[in-house]
C-alpha positions in Angstrom: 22.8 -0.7 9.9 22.8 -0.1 6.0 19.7 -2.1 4.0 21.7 -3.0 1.2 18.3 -4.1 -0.5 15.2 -3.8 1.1 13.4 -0.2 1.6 10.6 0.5 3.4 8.1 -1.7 1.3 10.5 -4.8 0.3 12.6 -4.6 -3.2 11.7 -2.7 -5.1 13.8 -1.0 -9.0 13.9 -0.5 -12.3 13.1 -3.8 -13.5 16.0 -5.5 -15.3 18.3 -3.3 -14.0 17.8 -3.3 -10.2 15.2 -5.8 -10.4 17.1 -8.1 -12.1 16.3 -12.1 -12.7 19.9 -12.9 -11.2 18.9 -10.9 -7.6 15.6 -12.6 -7.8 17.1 -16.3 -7.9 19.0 -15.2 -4.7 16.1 -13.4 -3.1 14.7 -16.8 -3.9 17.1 -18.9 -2.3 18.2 -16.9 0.4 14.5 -15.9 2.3 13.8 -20.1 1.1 16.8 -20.8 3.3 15.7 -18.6 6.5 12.1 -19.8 6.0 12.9 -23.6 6.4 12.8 -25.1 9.8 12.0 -28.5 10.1 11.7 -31.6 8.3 8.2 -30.5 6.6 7.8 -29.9 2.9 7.9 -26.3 2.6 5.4 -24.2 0.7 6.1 -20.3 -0.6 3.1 -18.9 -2.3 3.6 -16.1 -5.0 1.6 -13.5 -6.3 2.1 -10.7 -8.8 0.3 -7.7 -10.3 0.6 -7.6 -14.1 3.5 -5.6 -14.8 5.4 -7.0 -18.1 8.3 -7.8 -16.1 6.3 -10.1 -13.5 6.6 -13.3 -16.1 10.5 -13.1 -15.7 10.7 -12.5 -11.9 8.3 -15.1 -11.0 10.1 -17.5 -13.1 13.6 -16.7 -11.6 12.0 -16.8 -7.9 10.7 -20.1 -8.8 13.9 -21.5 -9.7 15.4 -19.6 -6.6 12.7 -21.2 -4.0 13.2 -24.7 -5.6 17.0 -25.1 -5.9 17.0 -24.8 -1.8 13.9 -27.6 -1.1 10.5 -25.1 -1.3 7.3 -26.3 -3.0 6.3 -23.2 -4.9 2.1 -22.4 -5.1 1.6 -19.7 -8.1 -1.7 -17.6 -7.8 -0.7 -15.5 -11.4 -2.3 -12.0 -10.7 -4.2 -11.3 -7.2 -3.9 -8.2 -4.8 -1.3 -7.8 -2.9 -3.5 -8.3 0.6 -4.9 -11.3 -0.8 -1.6 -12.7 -0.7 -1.4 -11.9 3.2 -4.8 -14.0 3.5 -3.7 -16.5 1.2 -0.4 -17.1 2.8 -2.5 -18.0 5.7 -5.2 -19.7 4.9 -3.2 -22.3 2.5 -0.8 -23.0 5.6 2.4 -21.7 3.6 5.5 -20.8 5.1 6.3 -17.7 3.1 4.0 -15.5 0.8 5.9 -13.4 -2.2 4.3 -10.6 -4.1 6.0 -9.8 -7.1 4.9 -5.4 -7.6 6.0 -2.1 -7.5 2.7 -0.8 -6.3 1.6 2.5 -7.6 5.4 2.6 -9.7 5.2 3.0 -13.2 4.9 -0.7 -15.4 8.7 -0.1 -16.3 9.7 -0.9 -12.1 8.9 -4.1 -10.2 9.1 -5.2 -7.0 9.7 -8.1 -4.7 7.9 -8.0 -1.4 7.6 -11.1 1.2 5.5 -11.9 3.7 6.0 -14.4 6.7 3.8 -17.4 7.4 1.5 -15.4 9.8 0.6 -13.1 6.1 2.8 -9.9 7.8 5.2 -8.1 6.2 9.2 -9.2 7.5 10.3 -7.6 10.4 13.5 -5.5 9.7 15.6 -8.7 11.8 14.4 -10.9 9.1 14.8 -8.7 6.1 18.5 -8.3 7.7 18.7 -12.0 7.4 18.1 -12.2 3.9 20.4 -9.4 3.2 23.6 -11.2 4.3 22.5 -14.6 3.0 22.0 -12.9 -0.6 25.7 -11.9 -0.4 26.8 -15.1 1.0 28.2 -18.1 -0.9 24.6 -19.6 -2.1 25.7 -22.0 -3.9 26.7 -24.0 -1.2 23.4 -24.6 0.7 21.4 -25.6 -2.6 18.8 -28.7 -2.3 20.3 -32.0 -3.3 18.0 -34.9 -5.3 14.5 -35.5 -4.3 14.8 -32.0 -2.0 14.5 -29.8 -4.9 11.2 -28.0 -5.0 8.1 -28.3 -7.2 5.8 -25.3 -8.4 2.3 -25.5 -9.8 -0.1 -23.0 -10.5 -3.4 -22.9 -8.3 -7.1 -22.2 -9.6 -9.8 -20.2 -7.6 -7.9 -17.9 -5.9 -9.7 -14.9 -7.2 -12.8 -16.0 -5.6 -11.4 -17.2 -2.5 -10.3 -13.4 -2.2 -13.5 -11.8 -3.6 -15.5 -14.2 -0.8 -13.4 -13.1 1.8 -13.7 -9.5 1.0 -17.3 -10.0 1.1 -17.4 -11.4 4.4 -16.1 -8.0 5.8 -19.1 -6.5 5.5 -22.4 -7.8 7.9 -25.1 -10.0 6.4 -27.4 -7.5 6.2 -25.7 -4.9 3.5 -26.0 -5.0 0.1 -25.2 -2.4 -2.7 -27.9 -3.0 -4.6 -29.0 0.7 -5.7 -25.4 2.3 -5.6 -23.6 2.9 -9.2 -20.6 2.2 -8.7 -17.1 3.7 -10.7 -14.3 1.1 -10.3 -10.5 2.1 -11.5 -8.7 -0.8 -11.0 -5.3 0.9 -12.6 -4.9 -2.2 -15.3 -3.5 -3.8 -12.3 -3.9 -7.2 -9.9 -7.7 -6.5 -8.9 -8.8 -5.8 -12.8 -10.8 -9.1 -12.4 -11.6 -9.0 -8.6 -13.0 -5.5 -7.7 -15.3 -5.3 -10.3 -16.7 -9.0 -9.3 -17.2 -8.9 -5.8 -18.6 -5.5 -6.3 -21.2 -6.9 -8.7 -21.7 -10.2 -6.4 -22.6 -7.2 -3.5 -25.6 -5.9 -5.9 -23.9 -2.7 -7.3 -24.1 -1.4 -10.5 -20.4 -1.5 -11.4 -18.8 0.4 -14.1 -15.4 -0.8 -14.6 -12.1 1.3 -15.9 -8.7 0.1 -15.8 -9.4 -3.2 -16.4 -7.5 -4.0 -20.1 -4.0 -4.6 -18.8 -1.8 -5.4 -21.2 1.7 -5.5 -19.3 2.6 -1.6 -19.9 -0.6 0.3 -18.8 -0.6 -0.3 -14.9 -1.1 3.2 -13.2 -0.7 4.7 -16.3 -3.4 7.9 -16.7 -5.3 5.7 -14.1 -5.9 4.5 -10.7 -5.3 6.2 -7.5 -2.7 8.4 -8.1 -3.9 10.0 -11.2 -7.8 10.3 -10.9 -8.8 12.2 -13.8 -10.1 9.1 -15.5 -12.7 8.2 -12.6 -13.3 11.6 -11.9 -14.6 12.4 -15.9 -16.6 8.5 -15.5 -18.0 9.4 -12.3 -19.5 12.6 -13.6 -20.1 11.1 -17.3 -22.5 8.0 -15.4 -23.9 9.9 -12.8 -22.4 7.8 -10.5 -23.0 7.8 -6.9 -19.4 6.9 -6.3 -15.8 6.1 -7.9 -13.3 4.1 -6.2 -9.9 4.1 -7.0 -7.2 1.4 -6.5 -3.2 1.1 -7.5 -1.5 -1.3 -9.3 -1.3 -4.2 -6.6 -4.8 -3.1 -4.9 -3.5 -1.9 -1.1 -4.2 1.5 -1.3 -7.5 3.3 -2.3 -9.1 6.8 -2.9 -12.7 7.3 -3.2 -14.1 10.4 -5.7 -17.6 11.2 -4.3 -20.7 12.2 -6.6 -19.9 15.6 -7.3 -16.1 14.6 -8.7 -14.4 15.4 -5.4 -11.9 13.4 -3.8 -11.9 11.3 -0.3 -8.6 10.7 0.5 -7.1 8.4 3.0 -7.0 10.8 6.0 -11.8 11.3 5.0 -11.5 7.8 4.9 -10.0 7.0 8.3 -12.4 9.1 9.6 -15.5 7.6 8.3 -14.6 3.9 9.0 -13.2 5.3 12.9 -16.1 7.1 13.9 -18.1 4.4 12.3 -16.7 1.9 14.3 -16.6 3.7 17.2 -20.9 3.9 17.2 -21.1 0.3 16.6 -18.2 -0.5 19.8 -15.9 -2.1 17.1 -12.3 0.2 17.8 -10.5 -1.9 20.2 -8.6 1.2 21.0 -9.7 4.9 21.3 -7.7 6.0 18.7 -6.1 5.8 15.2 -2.7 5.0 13.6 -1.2 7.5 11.0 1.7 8.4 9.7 3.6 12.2 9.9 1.9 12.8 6.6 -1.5 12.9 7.8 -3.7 16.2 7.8 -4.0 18.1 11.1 -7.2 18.2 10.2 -7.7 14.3 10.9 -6.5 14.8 14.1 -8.5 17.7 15.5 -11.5 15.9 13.9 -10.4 12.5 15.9 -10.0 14.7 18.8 -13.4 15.8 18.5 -14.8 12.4 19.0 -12.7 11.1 21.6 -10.6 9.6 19.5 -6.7 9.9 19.6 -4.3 10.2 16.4 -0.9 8.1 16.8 2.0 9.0 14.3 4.0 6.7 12.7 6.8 7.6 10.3 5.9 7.5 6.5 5.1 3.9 5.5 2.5 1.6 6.0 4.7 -1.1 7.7 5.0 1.7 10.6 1.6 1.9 10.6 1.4 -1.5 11.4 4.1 -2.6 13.6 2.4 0.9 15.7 -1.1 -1.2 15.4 0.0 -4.2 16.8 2.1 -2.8 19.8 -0.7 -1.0 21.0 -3.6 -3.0 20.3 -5.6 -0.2 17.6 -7.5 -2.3 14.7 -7.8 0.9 12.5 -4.7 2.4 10.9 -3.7 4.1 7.7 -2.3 6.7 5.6 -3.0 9.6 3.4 -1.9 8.1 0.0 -5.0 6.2 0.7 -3.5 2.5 2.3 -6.0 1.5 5.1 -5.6 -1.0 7.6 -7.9 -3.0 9.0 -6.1 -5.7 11.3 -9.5 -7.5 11.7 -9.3 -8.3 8.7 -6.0 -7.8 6.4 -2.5 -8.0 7.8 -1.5 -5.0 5.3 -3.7 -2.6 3.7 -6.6 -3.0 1.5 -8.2 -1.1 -1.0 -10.8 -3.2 -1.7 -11.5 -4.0 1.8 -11.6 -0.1 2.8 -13.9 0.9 -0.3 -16.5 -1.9 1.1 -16.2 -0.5 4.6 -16.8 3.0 3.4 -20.2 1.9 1.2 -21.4 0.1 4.1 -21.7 3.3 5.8 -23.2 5.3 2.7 -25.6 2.3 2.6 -26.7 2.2 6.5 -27.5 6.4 6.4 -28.9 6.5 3.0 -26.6 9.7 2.4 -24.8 10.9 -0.1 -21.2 10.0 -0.4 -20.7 13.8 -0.3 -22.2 14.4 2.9 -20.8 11.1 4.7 -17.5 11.2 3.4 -16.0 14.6 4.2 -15.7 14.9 8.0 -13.4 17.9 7.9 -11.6 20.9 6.4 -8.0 19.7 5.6 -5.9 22.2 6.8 -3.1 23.7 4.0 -0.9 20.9 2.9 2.2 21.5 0.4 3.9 18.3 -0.6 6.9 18.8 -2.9 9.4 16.8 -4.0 13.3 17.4 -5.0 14.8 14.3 -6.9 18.8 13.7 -6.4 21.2 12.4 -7.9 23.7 10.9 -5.4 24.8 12.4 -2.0 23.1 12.6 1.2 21.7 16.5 0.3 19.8 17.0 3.7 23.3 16.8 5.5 24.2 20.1 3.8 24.7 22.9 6.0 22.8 25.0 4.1 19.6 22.6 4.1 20.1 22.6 7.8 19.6 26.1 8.4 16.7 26.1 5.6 14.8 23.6 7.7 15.5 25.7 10.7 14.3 29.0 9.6 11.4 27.3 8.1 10.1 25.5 11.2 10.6 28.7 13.1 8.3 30.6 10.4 5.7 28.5 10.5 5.5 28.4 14.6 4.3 25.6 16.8 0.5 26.0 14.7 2.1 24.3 11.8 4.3 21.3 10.8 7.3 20.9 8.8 8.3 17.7 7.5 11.3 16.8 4.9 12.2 13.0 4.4 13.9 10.9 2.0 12.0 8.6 -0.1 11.9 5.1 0.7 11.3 4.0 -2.4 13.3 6.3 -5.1 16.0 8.9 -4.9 13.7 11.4 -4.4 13.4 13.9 -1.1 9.8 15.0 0.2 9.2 18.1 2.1 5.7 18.7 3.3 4.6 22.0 5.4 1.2 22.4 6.7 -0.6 25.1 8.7 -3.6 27.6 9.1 -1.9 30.1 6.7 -1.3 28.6 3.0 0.5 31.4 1.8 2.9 31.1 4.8 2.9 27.4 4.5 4.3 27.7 0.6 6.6 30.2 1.4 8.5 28.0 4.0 8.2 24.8 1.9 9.7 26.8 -0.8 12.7 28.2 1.3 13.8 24.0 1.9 13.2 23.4 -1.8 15.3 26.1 -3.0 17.9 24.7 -0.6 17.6 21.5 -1.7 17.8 21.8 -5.2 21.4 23.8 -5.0 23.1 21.5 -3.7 20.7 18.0 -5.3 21.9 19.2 -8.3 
């Protein structure tokens, strides 16, 4: 079946255009509508990062959730996993965060989250979809069973106290200097404080948002910033969030990056010496390095591919029983703990191992070579362009160049209309040369 509205990480536009307050009333109303069984008072609790936007979208969600009988719990700007533990841990029946993650400030985003703090199951989301086209305005809450909404105090430090408690009693940071890019995003307070509460020495960037600097020249998809800090303070690391604080990258003392793929390696094989994998092996998506995998293999440890997305990743983790999971781009998941990924939560996982060997993040944190990796993208205008004959045979002849020692991958975008094409393999130049061949194809007919 089509999704009308939900990708493959909620709702998520151009806000005011896509994202509009009229779509978020009925997002409101109609996942308020599924979410109520029985005759309790129901609670949604919503969160946001600190795009401009988010004042409008929270109000219009509010006024959503309310008209159809939910109590509404506002935590202003938190991470997005805090929600998941939040959503939990205050009993709610429905968690909401309002972000377009690593997006630019000029896109939003609605995501939900059911009352166990997981992301909707694709049944659910379907759910909402045909109650957001349905006649709304007939189920509305009558009287005393319209909703109330209040803002709530302390949730920043019930989040930085639970991300503490990941780590055992005996590690501290004291020692470590410590470069913190929070992207001007939802953990510009949080990161920096629990960082400092651990002992660190914590240098903070990206934490002056002012509604229109999220991600921008910042955070974890543009690490210049942390990479000239970490070098400028002699830092012993940087660590690098996005706008709503689920995904991370860590730049190590000499200015070189740890991706996501580094990082699952140095919290799995950690894990695996102290008996704490539940499973011999890892989840990751397609887009993880064959690199990660012959490393993994190395150790005993098996890789499991999900497609791209970290809601893959997950659904993959709980069918089979893993506790570590992850991709790339940096999101790592630690069911243990979170119910989606967390930055914050990863970075601390990661300095508890540079703490316990007294090691360079240099030496610790880069387990492997990455084999050649071209990513490029091809952005589109309407059309379905990878149906074209001529992409087709591209594809083709480009698998069969790069043999069975090498991977081809070309996928739309989840999120935008935008189509990736990866390639990866022992010989680079071989590798660019077939990635190219789908591009050219692509952009002939995307046009």
């Amino acid at each position: 079946m089509v999704r009308r509205y939900f990708g493959t990480d909620g709702i998520r536009g151009l806000a005011n255009q896509v994202i509009t307050p009229e779509l978020a009333l009925k997002v409101g109303q109609a996942a308020g509508l599924v979410f109520k069984n029985g005759e309790h008072r129901h609670r949604v609790l919503i969160g946001k990062d600190t795009r401009l936007s988010g004042y409008m979208i929270e109000t219009a969600l509010v006024a959503g959730f309310t008209s159809v009988g939910m109590d509404v719990l506002l935590t202003g700007p938190i991470p997005t996993p805090g929600v998941g533990m939040l959503v939990r841990s205050m009993r709610a029946d429905l968690g909401v965060m309002i972000s377009a993650s690593h997006n630019p400030y000029t896109d939003n985003g609605i995501k939900l989250f059911g009352p166990d703090g997981f992301k909707l199951s694709d049944e659910v989301e379907r759910k909402i979809e045909d109650l957001l086209d349905s006649e709304l305005h007939k189920q509305l809450a009558q009287g005393d069973d319209l909703g109330r909404a209040k803002r709530i105090d302390g949730v920043q430090d019930r989040y930085i106290e639970f991300a503490k408690r990941t780590l055992p009693r005996d590690i501290d940071l004291a020692g470590l200097r410590v470069v913190v890019d929070c992207a001007n995003g939802a953990a510009y307070k949080v990161a920096p404080g629990a960082l400092w509460e651990l002992g660190a020495d914590v240098i903070s960037i990206g934490d002056e948002p002012n509604g229109m600097n999220i991600n921008k020249d910042c955070g974890s998809t543009d690490l210049g910033a942390i990479t000239r800090k970490v070098r400028e303070m002699r830092a012993d690391i940087g660590i690098a969030l996005d706008g709503d604080a689920d995904r991370v990258m860590i730049i190590d003392e000499n200015g070189k990056v740890v991706d996501g793929d580094q990082l699952l390696a140095v919290i799995a094989a950690s894990w695996k010496e102290d008996g704490r994998l539940s499973k011999p092996g890892v989840v990751a998506t397609v887009m993880s390095n064959l690199g990660l995998e012959r490393y993994l293999g190395g150790i005993g440890l098996e890789l499991m591919r999900t497609p791209v997305g970290d809601r893959y990743v997950l659904e993959r983790m709980r069918s089979g029983g893993y506790n570590v999971g992850g991709e790339q781009s940096g999101h790592i998941i630690l069911s243990d703990y979170s119910t989606t990924g967390d930055g914050l939560v990863a970075a601390l996982q990661m300095l508890a191992v540079v703490k316990r060997h007294n090691k360079p993040v240099s030496e610790l944190c880069h387990r492997f070579e990455p084999l050649p990796q071209i990513l490029k993208n091809v952005r589109y205008k309407a059309g379905k362009p990878m149906e074209s004959a001529s992409v087709i045979t591209a594809i083709a002849s480009a698998e069969k160049k790069l043999g069975q020692g090498g991977r081809l991958l070309v996928r739309p975008s989840g999120t935008e209309p935008v189509i990736r094409v990866m390639g990866e393999g022992d010989d680079k130049a071989l590798v660019e040369a077939a990635v190219d061949d789908v591009i050219d194809a692509l952009t002939k007919v995307a046009a």
